[in-house]
C-alpha positions in Angstrom: -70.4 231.8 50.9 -69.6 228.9 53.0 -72.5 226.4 54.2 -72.7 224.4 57.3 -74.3 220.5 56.9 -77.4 220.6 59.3 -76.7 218.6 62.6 -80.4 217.1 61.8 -80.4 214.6 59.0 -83.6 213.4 57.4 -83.5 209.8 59.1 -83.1 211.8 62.2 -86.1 213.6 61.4 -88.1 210.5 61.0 -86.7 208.4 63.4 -87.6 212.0 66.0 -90.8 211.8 64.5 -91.9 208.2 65.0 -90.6 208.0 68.4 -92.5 211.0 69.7 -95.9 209.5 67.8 -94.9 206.3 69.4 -94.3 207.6 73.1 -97.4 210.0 72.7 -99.0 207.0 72.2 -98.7 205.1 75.0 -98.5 207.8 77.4 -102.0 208.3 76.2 -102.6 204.7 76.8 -101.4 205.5 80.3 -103.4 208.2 81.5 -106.7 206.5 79.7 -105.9 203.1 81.8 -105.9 205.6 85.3 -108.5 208.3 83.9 -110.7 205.0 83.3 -109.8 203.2 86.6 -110.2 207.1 88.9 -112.9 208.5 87.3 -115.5 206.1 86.2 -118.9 208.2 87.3 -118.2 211.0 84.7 -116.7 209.5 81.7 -118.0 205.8 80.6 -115.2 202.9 80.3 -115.5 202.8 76.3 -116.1 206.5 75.5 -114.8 208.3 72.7 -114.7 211.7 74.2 -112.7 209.7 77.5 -110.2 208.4 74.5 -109.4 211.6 72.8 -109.1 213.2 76.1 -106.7 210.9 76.9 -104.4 211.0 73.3 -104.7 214.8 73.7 -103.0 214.7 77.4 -100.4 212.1 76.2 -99.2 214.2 73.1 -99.1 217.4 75.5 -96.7 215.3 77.9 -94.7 214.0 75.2 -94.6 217.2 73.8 -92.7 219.1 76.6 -90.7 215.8 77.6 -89.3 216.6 73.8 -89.4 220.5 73.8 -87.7 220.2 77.8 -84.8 218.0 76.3 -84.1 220.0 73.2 -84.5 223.2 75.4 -81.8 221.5 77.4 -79.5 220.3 75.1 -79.7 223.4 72.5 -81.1 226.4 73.9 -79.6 226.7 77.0 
């Protein structure tokens, strides 16, 4: 029985991890700074439900920017 080393080390893993909480992040910061600026009538400037909108949007983008470039690379 022969075994192949994983192409996905643990570091890896981690450094994958952090980048995509990081990125998630900011494109959250991103689309609270124009949700804020655009829509100002329905959602106050320092709301909470505004904030976790916001997060929620910014891990789905950074989600598929992720799942589109592993599709990409691996899958395809």
């Amino acid at each position: 029985m022969s075994t192949q080393p994983s192409d996905f080390s643990g570091f890896m893993i981690v450094i994958l991890a952090l980048s995509f909480f990081t990125l998630s992040y900011f494109m959250g910061m991103l689309v609270h700074s124009a949700l804020m600026y655009e829509d100002t009538k329905n959602i106050g400037k320092d709301s909470r439900r505004g904030w976790v909108l916001s997060m929620v949007a910014g891990t789905g983008i950074t989600g598929w920017m992720f799942y589109y470039g592993y599709y990409m690379n691996f899958l395809r």
